[in-house]
N, C-alpha and C positions, 0 to 999 in steps of 0.2 A: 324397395323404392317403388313409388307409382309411376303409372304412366306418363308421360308429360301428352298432355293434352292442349297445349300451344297450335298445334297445325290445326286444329276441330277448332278453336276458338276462333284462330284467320279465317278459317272457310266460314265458319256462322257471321264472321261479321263482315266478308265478302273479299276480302282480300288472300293473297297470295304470302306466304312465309317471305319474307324479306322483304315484299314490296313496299315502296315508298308510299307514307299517307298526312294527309295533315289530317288536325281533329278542331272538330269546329269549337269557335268559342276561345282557340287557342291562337299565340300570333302568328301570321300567317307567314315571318320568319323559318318555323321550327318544323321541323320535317321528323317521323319517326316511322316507324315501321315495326310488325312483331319477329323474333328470333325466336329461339329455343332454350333462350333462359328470360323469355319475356319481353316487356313495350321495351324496344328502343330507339334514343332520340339518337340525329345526327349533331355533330361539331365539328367545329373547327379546330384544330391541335397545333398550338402555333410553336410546342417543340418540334415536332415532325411537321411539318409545314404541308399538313394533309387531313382529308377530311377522316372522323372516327365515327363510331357507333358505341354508343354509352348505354348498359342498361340503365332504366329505370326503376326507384322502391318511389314510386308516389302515386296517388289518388289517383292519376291520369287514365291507367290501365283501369281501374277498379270504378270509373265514372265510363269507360268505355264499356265494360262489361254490364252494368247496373242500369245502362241505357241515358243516364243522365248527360252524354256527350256523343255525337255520333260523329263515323268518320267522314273527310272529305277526300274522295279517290282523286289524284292527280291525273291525268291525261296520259294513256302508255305516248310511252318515244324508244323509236330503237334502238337497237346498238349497232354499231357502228356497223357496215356491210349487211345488216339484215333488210330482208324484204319488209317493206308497207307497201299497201294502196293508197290511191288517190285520185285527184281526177285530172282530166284531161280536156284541154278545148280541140276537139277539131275543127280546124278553119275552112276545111273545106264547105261544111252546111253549118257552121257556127252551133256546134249542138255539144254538150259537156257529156264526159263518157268516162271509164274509167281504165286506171291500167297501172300495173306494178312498176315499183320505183325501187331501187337497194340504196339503204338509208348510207349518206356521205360524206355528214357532218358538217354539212356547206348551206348557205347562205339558201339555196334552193330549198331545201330540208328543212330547214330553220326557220323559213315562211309560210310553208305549208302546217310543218307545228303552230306555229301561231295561229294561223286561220279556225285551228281544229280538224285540218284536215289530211289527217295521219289516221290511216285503220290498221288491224291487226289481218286481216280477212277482206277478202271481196265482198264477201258476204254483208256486212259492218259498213262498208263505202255504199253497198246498193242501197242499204237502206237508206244513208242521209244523203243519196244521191237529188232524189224531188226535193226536197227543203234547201240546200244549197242551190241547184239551177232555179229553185221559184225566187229566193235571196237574190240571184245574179240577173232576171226578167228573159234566160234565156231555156231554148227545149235540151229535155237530157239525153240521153241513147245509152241502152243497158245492151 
């Protein structure tokens, strides 16, 4: 048996084993991700009344690899209790700063995803730290 070379195929095309991805070109309904027997799509399984993961045997994968389709990375979001950064107004000099949050499923969280403004790293917040306070007209503080 060969090797299966699925994780070297995620890494060259920049994603993670299992992570979620859309593929441009495709409806922006369908979500899929690679495993270890290949592209698979998500569904809905309306016996189990839960979402599945389907392999796929179609062009999809084969227009991925061939360069004729390229992927479109979703935005990470945590899991539930994990750490993100973000940012932070201090009121005191009105200046946008940063500071870790533990993700909590709540309406809080849920809007700062929306903004975009969910990092993995502090690191990742400093850098879109100027472009959001220049966006917002106010000074930042790192």
């Amino acid at each position: 048996m060969s090797k299966n070379i699925l994780p070297e195929i995620a890494k060259m095309l920049d994603v993670e084993m299992y992570e979620k991805f859309k593929i441009e070109g495709m409806s922006s309904d369908l979500v899929f991700r690679i495993g270890v027997d290949g592209l698979e799509m998500e569904r809905f399984d309306y016996a189990e009344d839960d979402r599945i993961w389907v392999t796929l045997a179609s062009c999809n994968f084969v227009d991925l690899l061939t360069g004729k389709a390229k992927i479109v990375k979703l935005p990470w979001k945590p899991k539930e209790g994990e750490t993100y950064w973000t940012f932070i107004l201090y009121d005191s000099d009105i200046r946008l700063g940063i500071e870790p949050h533990e993700w909590l499923d709540d309406i809080f969280d849920f809007a700062l995803f929306k903004a975009g403004w969910i990092y993995r790293s502090y690191e990742e917040a400093e850098t879109a730290l100027p472009a959001v306070a220049k966006a917002m007209n106010i000074e930042y503080k790192i």
